[in-house]
N, C-alpha and C positions, 0 to 999 in steps of 0.2 A: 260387227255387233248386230243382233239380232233384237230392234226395238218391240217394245211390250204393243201390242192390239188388241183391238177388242174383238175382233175378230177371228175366226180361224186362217191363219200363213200357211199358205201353200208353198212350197218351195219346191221348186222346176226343176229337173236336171237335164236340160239338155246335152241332146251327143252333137261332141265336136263335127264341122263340117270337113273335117278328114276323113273320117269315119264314112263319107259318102265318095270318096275318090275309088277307085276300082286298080289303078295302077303307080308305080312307084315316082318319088320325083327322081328327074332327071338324073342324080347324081349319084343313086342307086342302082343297081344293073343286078337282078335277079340271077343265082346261079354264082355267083362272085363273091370274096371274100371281102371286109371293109375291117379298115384298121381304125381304129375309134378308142376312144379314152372313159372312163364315168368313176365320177366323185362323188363320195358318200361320206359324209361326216370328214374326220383327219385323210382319209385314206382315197388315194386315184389311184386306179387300177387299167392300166390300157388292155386292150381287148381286142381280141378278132369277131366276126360277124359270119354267118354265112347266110345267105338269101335264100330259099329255097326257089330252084329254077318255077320261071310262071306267075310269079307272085303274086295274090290277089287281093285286094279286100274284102272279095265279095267270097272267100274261104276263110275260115278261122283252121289255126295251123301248130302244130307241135312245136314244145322249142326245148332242145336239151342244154344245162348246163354241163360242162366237161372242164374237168380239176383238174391242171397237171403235178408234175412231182419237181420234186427239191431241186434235182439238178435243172430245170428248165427256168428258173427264177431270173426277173429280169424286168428290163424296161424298154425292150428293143421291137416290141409286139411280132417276135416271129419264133424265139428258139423255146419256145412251149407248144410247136403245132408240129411236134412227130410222137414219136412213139402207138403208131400209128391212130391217134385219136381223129385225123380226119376222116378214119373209112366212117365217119357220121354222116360224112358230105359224100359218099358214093352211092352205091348201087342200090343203099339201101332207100336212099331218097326216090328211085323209079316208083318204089310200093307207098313210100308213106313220106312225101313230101315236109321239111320241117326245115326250124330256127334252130343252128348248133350255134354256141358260145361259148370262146375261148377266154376267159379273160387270165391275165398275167400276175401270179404273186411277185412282189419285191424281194430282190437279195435280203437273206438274213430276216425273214420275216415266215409265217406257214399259217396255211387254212384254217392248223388247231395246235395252239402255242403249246404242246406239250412236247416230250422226246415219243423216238420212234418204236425202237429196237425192242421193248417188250410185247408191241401191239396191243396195249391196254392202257388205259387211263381213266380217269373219274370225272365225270364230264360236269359232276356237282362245285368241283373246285376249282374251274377255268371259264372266264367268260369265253362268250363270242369271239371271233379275233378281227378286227377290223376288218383283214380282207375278205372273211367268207361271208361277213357282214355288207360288201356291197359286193361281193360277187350276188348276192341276193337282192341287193336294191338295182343292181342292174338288170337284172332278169325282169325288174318289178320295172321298171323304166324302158323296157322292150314291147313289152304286156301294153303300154301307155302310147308306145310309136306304131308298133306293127299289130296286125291284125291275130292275135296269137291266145290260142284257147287255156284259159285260167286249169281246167281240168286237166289237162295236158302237159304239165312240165315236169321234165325229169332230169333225174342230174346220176353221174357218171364221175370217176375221180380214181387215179392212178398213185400206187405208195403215199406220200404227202396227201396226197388228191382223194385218196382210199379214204385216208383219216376226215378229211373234210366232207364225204357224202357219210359219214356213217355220223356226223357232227350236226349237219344238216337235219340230217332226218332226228335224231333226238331231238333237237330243239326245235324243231317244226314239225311234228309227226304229222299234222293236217294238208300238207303243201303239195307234195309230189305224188305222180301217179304210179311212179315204179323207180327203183335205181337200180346204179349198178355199181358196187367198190369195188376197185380192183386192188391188190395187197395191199389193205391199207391196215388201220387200227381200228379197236373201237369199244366201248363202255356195255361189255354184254349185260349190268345189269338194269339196264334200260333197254333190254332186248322184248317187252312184254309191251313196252309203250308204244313200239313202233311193228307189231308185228303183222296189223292189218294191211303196210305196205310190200306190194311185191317187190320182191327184193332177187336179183340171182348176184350171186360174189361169187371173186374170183381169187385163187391163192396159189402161189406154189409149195410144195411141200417141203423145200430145201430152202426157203426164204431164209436167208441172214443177214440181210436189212431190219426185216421187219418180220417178228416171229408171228405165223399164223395162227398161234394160237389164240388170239383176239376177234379173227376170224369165223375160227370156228365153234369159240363160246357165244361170238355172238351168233351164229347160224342153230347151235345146239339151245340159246335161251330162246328161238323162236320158235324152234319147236317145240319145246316144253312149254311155250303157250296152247300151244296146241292148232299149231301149224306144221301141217304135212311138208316134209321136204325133200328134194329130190336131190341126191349126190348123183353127179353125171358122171364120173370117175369110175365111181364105184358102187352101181344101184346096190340097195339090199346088200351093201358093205362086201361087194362081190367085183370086185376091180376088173374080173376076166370080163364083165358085162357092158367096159365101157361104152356110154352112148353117142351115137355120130349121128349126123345128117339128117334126112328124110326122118328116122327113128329118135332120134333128141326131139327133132320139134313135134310130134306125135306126144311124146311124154311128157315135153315143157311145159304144152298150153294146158294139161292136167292138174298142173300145180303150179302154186304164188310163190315159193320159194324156193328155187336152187342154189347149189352149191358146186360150187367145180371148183375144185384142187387138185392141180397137173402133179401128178408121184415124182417127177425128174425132174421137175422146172425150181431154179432159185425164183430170186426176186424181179424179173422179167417177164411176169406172169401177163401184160397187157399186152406183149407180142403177140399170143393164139386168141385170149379173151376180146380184143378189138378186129381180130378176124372172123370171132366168131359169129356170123352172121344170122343164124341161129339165133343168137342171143339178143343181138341189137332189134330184129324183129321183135324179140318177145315182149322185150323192155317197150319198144314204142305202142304194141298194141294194146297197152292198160289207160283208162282212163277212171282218174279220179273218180270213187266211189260220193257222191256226195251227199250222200246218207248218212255216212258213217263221219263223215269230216264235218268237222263244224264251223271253219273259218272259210272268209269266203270276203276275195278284195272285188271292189269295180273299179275297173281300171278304162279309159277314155270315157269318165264323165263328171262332174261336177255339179255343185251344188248353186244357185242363186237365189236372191229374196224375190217374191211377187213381182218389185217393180223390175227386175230382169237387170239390174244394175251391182251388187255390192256380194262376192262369195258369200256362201252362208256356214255351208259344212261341205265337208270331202267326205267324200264315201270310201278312199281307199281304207279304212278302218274296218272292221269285219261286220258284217252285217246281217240279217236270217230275218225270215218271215215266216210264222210257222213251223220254225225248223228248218226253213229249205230255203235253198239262195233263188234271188226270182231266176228266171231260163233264158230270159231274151232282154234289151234292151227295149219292150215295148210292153211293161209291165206296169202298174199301178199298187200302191200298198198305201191303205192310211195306217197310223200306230195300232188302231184296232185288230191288226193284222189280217182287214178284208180286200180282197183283190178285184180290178177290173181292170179292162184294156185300155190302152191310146196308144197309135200309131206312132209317136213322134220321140217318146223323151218320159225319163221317171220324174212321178212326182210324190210327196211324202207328204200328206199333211197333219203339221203340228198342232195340235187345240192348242188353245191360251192360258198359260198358266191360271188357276183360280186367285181372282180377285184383283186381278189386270186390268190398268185403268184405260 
């Protein structure tokens, strides 16, 4: 509780003295995978971890979430880490060093509590589902331990997994800086809300799991927002032109939204999509627009009253000054919305309500 003053309260936020270590503790090993548990609300979700080799504090660093699909469901934290969603943790880590995250849905349970097999739903008539709900609070409790950039997170998700990043991003459109679904489902007519995110999806054309056509209304509502899209199959709906290699990534980094839909491939579609290296490039080289975004957590800091004793407020609540999230952990803002520097720690000052005794 925050006593009345007659004064103007300052209220400090110092950064944890973690936040000043440079390396991991001992029982972390950069490069290495950790099996780890995180509870949110009803729901624990065991999880894999991977470190990215080097690990530093003194870098802020990407971190992807990766959704797996129905049949990997479980509580054993190991048979949801193929279908090859670790090529996250390979070669592509030489260019772009980063935080991958596996965490595990429960038997009988899915990212987005609806059926599959039409690849559509109404996203208006299903809440959250508890697990993609702390698959999200754990990503936000990573943000909290490891040194890992708010602009930077993106998320990734296979059939089941598919339905959960396209779930994701409707009801967070401000969060991530790129995804990537691979045959999953999804609510094309919230394709308008989300379409400032880069987005590339992956489908197969002979899907009968899960029909692509959810896919591709959502890929078709985004660009009737009026986002360019590129189909790599078949540019300018000319399939003899499929795009490969050196000549994909020339085209990619042209445009915010692809689409790849393999003509042969059933619902196995994250076998070539997860090798496509191409892609996982493209996806980590986007960083959150924050101009355009208007939520904005701080994650390893906190709030105290003047005498440095008793929390006051958390800042993990969204926050802006001027419209714009401060830049650095060495910012100053009063409510006036005027800024100056200090070296050490944010501070916020509150006037006194009128008429405080």
């Amino acid at each position: 509780m925050i006593h009345s003053l007659k004064k103007t309260t300052i209220v400090h936020l110092f950064i944890p003295a973690v936040l000043l270590m440079t390396s991991l503790p001992a029982s972390i090993h950069s490069g290495e995978f950790l099996k780890r548990s995180h509870r949110h609300g009803e729901a624990t979700l065991p999880y894999q971890l991977f470190v990215p080799e080097g690990y530093t504090t003194a870098k802020s660093y990407p971190i992807v979430l990766v959704l797996h699909g129905a049949g990997e469901r479980g509580d054993d934290t190991t048979r949801h880490m193929v279908n090859n969603v670790t090529e996250w943790c390979g070669t592509i880590q030489q260019s772009v060093p980063a935080f991958i995250v596996f965490p595990q849905c429960p038997h009988g349970n899915q990212w987005v509590d609806v059926p599959w097999s039409s690849g559509l739903y109404n996203s208006d008539t299903v809440a959250i589902s508890n697990e993609l709900a702390t698959s999200l609070s754990l990503v936000d409790s990573l943000m909290d331990e490891f040194s890992i950039d708010e602009n930077r997170q993106y998320i990734t998700g296979l059939s089941m997994g598919g339905f959960g990043v396209w779930d994701a991003l409707i009801r967070f459109p401000d969060r991530f800086a790129a995804a990537m679904p691979v045959c999953g489902g999804s609510d094309p007519t919230k394709a308008k809300s989300i379409s400032h995110v880069p987005v590339w999806a992956f489908h197969g054309a002979h899907d009968g799991a899960i029909n692509p056509q959810g896919t591709r209304q959502m890929i078709q509502g985004i660009r009737d927002a009026g986002v360019d899209v590129l189909l790599t199959e078949c540019p300018d709906d000319d399939c003899s032109k499929r795009l490969s290699g050196e000549q994909l990534a020339g085209e990619a980094e042209k445009y915010q939204c692809l689409y790849t839909e393999y003509p042969t491939t059933g619902h196995n579609a994250w076998e070539q999509a997860y090798q496509n290296t191409v892609a996982l490039a493209w996806i980590l080289s986007h960083v959150r627009n924050t101009e355009t975004h208007s939520q904005y957590s701080f994650a390893n800091s906190y709030a105290k009253h003047e005498d440095g004793n008793v929390p006051a407020i958390s800042l993990r609540n969204p926050l802006q000054v001027d419209n714009k999230p401060p830049t650095n952990h060495s910012t100053l803002f009063d409510c006036g919305g005027r800024k100056v520097s200090t070296p050490n720690s944010w501070h916020l000052t509150i006037p006194p309500k009128s008429g405080t005794q």
